[in-house]
C-alpha positions in Angstrom: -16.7 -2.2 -23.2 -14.9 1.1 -22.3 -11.7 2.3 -21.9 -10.3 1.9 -18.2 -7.5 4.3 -17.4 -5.7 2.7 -14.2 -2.6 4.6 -12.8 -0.6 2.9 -9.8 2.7 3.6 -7.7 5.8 2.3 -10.1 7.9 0.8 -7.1 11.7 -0.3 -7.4 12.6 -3.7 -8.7 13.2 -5.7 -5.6 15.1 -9.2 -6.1 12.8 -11.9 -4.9 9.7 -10.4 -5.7 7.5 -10.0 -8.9 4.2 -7.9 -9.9 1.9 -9.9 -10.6 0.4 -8.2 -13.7 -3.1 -9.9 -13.9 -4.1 -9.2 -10.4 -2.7 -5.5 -10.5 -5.2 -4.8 -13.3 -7.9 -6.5 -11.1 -7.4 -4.7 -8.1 -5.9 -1.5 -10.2 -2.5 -1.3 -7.5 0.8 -2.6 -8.2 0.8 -6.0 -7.3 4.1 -7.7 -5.8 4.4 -11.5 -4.9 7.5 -13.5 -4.0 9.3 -15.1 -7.3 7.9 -18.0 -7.6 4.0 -17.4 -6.0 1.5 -15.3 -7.5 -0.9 -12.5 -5.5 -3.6 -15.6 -4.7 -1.5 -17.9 -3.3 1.5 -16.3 -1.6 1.6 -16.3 2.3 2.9 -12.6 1.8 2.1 -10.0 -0.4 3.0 -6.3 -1.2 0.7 -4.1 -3.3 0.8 -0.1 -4.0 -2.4 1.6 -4.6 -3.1 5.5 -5.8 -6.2 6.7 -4.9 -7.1 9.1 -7.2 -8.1 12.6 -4.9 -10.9 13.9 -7.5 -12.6 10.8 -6.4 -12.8 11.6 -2.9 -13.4 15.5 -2.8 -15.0 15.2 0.8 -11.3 14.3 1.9 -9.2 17.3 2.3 -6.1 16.4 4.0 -3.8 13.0 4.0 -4.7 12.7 8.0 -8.6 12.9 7.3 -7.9 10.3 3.7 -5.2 8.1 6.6 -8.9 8.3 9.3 -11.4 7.4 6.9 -9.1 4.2 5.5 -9.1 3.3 9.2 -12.6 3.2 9.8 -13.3 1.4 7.2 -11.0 -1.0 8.0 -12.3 -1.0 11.6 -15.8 -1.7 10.1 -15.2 -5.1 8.3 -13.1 -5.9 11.3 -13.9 -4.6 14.5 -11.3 -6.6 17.0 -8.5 -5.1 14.3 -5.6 -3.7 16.3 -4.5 -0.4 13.9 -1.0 1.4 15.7 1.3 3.6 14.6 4.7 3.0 13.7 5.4 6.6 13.3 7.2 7.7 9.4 9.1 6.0 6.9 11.3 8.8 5.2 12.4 8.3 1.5 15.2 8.7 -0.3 14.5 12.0 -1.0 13.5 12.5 2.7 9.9 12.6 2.3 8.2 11.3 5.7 5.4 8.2 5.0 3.1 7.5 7.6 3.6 4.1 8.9 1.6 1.7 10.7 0.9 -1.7 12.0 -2.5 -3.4 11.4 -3.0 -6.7 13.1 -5.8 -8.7 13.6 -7.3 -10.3 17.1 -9.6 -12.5 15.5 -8.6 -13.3 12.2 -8.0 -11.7 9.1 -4.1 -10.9 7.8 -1.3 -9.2 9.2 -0.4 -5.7 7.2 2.1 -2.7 7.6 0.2 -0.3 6.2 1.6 3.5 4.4 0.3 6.7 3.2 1.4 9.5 1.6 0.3 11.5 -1.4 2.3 11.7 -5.1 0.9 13.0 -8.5 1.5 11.7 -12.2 3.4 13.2 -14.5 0.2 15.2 -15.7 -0.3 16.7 -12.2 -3.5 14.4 -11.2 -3.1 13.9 -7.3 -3.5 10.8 -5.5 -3.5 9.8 -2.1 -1.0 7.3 -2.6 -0.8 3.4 -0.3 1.3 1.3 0.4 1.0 -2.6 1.7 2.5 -5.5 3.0 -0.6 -7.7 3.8 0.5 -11.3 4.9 -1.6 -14.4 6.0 0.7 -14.6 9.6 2.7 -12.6 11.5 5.5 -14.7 11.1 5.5 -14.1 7.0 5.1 -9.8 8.0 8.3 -10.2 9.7 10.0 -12.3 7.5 9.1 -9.7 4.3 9.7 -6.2 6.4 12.9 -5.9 5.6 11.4 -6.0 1.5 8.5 -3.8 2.5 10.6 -0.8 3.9 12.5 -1.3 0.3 9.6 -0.5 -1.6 8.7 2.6 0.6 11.6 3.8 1.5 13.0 3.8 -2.2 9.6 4.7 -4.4 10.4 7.5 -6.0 7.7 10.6 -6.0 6.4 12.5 -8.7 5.4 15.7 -6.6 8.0 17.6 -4.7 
């Protein structure tokens, strides 16, 4: 038994959707599901994860934290299709790397974001951002609800 600190993105309140506050302590990231669904069992899910940069001190730079994700991705799924959608910017303007992450022989369906925020204490995080569904019809259907949590989270660092 120890104390487990977990720190995750604090996204907007979007009508429709719900964190799901068992599996966000399970997979320490702010887990969203439809009203009515939880994480398990909703065709669509969004989740926001901070990835706390002290942990990964061989990654120096958001484009080096966005490569590694990739490959790793690309390693449990080698047919994945990863492309870029180019930025998401903010409210406040900030530009959030974008991109589409679609499987050719199985596997879910995911808009993908990163960027990089802090806590109020100043501890930096490369911070993600995901809309992971079980078809492509459900990634379409909940885009509209994804760009709302990325376009409107609101940053810590300036």
């Amino acid at each position: 038994n120890q104390i487990c600190f977990v720190w995750w993105p604090v996204v907007p309140a979007r009508t429709g959707w719900q964190q799901d506050l068992e599996m966000s302590y399970f997979y320490k990231s702010n887990a969203q599901a439809p009203t009515g669904s939880t994480f398990k069992n909703s065709e669509a899910v969004f989740y926001a994860n901070a990835v706390f940069k002290e942990r990964r001190p061989e990654i120096k730079s958001l484009d080096a934290f966005i490569k590694d994700e990739q490959n790793s991705y690309l390693k449990k799924q080698p047919s994945l299709q990863i492309s870029s959608l180019g930025a998401i910017s903010n409210k406040s303007g900030r530009r959030i790397q974008n991109y589409a992450y679609t499987p050719v022989a199985g596997g879910n369906w995911e808009f993908v974001s990163y960027s990089e925020d802090s806590d109020r204490d100043g501890n930096k995080y490369f911070i993600v951002f995901v809309l992971s569904s079980k078809t492509q019809k459900g990634l379409e259907q909940h885009n509209n609800d994804y760009q709302y949590f990325v376009s409107n989270y609101k940053f810590t660092m300036q």
